[in-house]
C-alpha positions in Angstrom: -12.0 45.7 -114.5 -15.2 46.8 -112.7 -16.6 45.2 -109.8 -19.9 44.9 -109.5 -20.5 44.7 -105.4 -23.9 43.5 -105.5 -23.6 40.3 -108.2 -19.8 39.9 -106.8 -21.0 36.4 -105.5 -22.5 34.9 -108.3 -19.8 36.6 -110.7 -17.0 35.3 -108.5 -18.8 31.9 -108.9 -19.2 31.7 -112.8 -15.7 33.0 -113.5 -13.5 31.0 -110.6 -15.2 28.0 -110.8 -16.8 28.0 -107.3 -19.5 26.3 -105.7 -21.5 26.0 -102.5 -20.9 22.9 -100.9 -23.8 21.9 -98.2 -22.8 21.7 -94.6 -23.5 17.5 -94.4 -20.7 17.4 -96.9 -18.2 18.4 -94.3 -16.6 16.1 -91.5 -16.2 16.3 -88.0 -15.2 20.0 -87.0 -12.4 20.4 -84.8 -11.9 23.9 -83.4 -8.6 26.1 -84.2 -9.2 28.6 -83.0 -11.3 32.3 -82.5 -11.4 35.6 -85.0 -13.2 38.5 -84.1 -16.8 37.7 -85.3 -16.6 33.9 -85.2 -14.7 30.0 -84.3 -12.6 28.4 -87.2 -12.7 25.0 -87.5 -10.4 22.5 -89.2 -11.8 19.5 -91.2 -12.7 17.4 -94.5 -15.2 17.6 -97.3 -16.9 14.9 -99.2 -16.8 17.5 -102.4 -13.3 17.5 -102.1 -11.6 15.0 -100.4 -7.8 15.7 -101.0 -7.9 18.9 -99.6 -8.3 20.3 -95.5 -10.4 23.3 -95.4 -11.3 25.6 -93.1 -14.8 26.6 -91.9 -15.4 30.0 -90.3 -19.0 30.5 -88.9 -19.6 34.0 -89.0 -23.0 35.8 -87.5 -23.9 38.3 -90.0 -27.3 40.1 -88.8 -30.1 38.9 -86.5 -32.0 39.0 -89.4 -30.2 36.2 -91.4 -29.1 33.0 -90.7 -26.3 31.4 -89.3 -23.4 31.5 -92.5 -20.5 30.1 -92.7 -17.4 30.6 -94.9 -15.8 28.2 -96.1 -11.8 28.6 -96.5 -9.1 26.3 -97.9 -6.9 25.7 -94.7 -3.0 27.0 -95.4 -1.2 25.4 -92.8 1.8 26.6 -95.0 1.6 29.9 -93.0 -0.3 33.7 -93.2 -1.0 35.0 -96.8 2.0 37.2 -95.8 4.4 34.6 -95.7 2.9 33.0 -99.2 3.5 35.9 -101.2 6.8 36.2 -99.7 7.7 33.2 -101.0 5.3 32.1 -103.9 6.3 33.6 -107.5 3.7 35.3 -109.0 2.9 37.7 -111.6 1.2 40.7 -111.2 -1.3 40.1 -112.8 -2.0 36.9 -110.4 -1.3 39.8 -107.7 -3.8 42.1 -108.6 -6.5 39.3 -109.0 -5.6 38.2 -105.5 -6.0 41.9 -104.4 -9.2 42.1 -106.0 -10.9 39.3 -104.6 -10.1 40.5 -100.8 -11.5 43.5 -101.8 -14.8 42.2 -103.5 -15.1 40.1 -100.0 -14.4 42.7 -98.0 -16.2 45.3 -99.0 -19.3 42.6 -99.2 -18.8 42.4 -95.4 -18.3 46.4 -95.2 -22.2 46.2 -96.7 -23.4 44.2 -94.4 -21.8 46.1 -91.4 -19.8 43.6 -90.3 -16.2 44.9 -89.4 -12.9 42.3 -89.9 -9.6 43.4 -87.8 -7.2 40.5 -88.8 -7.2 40.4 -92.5 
């Protein structure tokens, strides 16, 4: 599998089924806590109401605008402790790994660094 680093977006969005959900679709933000580049925040979204997500407000550049990544919340625990316990195959694995890459190294591009991945 080849990743393509400047489409990764757009790809990630036709093959997992993503979407960008506006910011008036999400509820009342209450703070979790600080990472190194921005707050979290816990709350709901209209687009998908049985679910708690997170929303991470990253500053990417003075040239762009204020983004913000959206994150399903885990209160289950770190990814760490998930693939300790969750069964999954290695091809689920690598797919995982991959992702976290593509993301990463989109961040990497921009010059942004990320210390608790």
């Amino acid at each position: 599998m080849t990743i393509d680093i400047k489409n990764w977006f757009q790809i990630a969005v036709e093959n997992y089924n993503l979407k960008e959900i506006p910011y008036d679709d999400f509820g009342i933000l209450k703070y979790v806590n600080r990472g190194a580049f921005g707050n979290v925040y816990c709350t709901s979204c209209n687009s998908i109401p049985s679910e708690k997500v997170a929303v991470k407000e990253i500053y990417i550049t003075e040239d762009d605008d204020e983004k913000r990544i959206k994150m399903f919340l885990n209160e289950g625990g770190t990814l760490r402790e998930y693939l300790k316990t969750a069964i999954l195959s290695w091809e689920k694995k690598v797919e995982l790994a991959l992702q976290i890459v593509e993301g990463m190294s989109y961040l990497h591009n921009k010059m942004i660094t990320h210390r608790d991945l």
